[in-house]
BALOBA-1460 file (C-alpha; in Angstrom, 3 decimals):
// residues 106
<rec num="1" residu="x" x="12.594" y="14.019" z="-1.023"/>
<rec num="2" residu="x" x="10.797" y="11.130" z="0.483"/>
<rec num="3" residu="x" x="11.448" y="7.943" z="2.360"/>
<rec num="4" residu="x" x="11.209" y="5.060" z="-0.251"/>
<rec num="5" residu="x" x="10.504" y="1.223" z="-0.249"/>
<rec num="6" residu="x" x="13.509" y="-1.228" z="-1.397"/>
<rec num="7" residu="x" x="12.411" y="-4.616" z="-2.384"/>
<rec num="8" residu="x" x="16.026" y="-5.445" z="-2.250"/>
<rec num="9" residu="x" x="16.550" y="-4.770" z="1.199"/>
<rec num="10" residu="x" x="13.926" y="-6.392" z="2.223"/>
<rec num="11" residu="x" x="14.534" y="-10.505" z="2.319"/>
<rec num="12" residu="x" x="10.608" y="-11.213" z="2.378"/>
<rec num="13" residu="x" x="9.979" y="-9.358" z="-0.605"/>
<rec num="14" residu="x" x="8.209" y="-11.444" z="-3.594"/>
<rec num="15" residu="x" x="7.375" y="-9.521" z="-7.025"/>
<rec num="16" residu="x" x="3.934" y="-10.646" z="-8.466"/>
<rec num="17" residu="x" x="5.596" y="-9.532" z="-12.180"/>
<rec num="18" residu="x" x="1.670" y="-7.318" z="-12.452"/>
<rec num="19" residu="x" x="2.332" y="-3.736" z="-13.234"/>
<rec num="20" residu="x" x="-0.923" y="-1.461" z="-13.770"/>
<rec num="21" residu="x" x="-1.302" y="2.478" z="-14.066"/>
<rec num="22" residu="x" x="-3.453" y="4.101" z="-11.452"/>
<rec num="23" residu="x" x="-5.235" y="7.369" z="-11.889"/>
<rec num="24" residu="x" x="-5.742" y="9.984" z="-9.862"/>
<rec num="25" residu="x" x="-7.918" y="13.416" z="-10.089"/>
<rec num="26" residu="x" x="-4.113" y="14.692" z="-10.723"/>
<rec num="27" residu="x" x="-2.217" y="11.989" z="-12.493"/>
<rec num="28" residu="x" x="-1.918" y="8.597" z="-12.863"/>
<rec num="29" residu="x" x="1.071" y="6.401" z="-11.242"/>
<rec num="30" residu="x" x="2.293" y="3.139" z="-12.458"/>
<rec num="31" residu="x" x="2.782" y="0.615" z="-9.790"/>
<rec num="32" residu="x" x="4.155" y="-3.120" z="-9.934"/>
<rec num="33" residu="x" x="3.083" y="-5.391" z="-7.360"/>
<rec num="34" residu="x" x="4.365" y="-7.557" z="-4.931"/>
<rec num="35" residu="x" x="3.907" y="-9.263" z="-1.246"/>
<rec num="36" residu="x" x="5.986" y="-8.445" z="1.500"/>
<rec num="37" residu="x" x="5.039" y="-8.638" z="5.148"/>
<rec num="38" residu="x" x="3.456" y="-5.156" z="6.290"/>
<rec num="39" residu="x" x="3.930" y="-4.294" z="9.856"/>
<rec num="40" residu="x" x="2.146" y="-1.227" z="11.778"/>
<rec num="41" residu="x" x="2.713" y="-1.013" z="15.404"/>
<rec num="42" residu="x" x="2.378" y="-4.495" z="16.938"/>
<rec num="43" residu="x" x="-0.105" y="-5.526" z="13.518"/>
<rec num="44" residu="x" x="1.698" y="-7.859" z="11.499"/>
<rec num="45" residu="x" x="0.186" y="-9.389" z="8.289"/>
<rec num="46" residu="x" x="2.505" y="-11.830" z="5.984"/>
<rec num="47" residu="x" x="2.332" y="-11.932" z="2.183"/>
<rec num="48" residu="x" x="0.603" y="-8.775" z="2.240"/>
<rec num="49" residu="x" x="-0.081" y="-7.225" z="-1.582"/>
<rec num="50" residu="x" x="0.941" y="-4.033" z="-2.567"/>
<rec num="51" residu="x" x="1.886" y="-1.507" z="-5.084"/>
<rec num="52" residu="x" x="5.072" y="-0.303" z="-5.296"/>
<rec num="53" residu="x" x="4.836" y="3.184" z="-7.975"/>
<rec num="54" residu="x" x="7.342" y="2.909" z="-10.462"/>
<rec num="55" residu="x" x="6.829" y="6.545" z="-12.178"/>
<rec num="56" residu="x" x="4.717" y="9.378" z="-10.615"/>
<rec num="57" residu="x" x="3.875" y="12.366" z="-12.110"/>
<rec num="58" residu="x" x="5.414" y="15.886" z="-10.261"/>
<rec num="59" residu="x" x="2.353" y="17.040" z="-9.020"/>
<rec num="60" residu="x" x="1.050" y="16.451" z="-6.570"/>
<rec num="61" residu="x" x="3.431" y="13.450" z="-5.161"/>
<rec num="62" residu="x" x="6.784" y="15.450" z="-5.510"/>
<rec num="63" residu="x" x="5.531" y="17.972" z="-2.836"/>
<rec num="64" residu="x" x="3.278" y="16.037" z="-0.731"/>
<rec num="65" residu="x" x="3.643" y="15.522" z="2.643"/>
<rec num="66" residu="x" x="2.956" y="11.991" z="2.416"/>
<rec num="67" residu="x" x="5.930" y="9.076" z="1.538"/>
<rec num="68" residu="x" x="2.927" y="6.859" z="0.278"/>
<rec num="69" residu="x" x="-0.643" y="5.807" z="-0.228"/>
<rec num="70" residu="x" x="-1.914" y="2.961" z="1.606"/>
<rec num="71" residu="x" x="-5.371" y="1.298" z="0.956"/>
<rec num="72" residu="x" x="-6.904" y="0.745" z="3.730"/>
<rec num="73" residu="x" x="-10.909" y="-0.119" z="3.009"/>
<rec num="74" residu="x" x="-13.259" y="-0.948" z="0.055"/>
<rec num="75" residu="x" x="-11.742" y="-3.503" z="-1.491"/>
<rec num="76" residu="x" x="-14.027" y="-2.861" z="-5.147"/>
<rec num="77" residu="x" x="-10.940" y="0.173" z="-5.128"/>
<rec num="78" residu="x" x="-7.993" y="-2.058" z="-4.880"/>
<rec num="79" residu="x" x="-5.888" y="-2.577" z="-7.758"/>
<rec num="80" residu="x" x="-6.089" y="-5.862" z="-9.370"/>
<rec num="81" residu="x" x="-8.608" y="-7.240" z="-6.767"/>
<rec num="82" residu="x" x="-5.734" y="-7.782" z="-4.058"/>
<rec num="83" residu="x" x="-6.536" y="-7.981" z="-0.656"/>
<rec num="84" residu="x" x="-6.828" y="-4.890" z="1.288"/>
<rec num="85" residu="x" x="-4.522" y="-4.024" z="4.116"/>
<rec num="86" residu="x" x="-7.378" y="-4.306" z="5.823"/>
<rec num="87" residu="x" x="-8.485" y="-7.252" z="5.146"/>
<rec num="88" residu="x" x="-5.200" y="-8.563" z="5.217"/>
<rec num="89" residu="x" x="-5.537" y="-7.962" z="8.933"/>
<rec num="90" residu="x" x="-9.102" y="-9.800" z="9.161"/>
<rec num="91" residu="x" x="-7.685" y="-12.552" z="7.324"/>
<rec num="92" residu="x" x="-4.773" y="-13.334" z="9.338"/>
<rec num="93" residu="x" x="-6.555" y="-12.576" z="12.702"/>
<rec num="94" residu="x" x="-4.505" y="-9.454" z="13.417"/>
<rec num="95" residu="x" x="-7.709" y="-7.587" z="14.609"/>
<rec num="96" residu="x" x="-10.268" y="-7.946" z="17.249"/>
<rec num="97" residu="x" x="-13.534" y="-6.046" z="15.505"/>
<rec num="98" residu="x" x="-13.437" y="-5.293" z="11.585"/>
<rec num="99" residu="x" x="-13.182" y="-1.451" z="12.315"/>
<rec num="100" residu="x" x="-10.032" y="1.078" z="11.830"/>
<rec num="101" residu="x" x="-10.099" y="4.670" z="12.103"/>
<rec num="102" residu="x" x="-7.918" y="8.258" z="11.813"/>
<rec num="103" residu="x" x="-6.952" y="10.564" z="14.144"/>
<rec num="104" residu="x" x="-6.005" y="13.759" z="12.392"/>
<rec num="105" residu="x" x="-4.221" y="16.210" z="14.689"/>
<rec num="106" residu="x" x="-3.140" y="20.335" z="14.198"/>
């Protein structure tokens, strides 16, 4: 019931061959990694790292109103030691100030 990330479809996709298990407060997920080239709005950042779960546990990710988790700060939390989205943007020059933010509406 959620939107969901094909490597095949994508012709910049590059698996790393690195699986690890994350854990949650509610389950753990096990992720392979790869780089791809992550876009949001007019941010692009090439052989960006990332995750990609391989099995998730029901709760809560079954019923969640989320398609996916995306790091976006402290990199001592990343997986692996890859490069944050976030710093993926610092390194490649994508932003002006090293700041993001969230706007959470009703």
């Amino acid at each position: 019931n959620h939107a969901k990330f094909k490597a095949s479809d994508s012709v910049t996709f590059t698996p790393s061959g690195q699986s690890y298990t994350v854990s949650y407060g509610s389950g753990s997920v096990t992720i392979v990694l790869g780089y791809d080239t992550l876009r949001i709005q007019s941010i692009s950042i090439t052989n960006q790292e990332f995750g990609l779960s391989q099995e998730e546990p029901t709760q809560p990710f079954y019923f969640a109103d989320f398609d996916g988790i995306l790091g976006m700060a402290y990199p001592s939390l990343a997986v692996g030691g890859m490069a944050t989205a976030l710093e993926g943007m610092l390194e490649q020059n994508q932003l002006a100030e090293p700041v993001f933010s969230f706007y959470f509406s009703r």
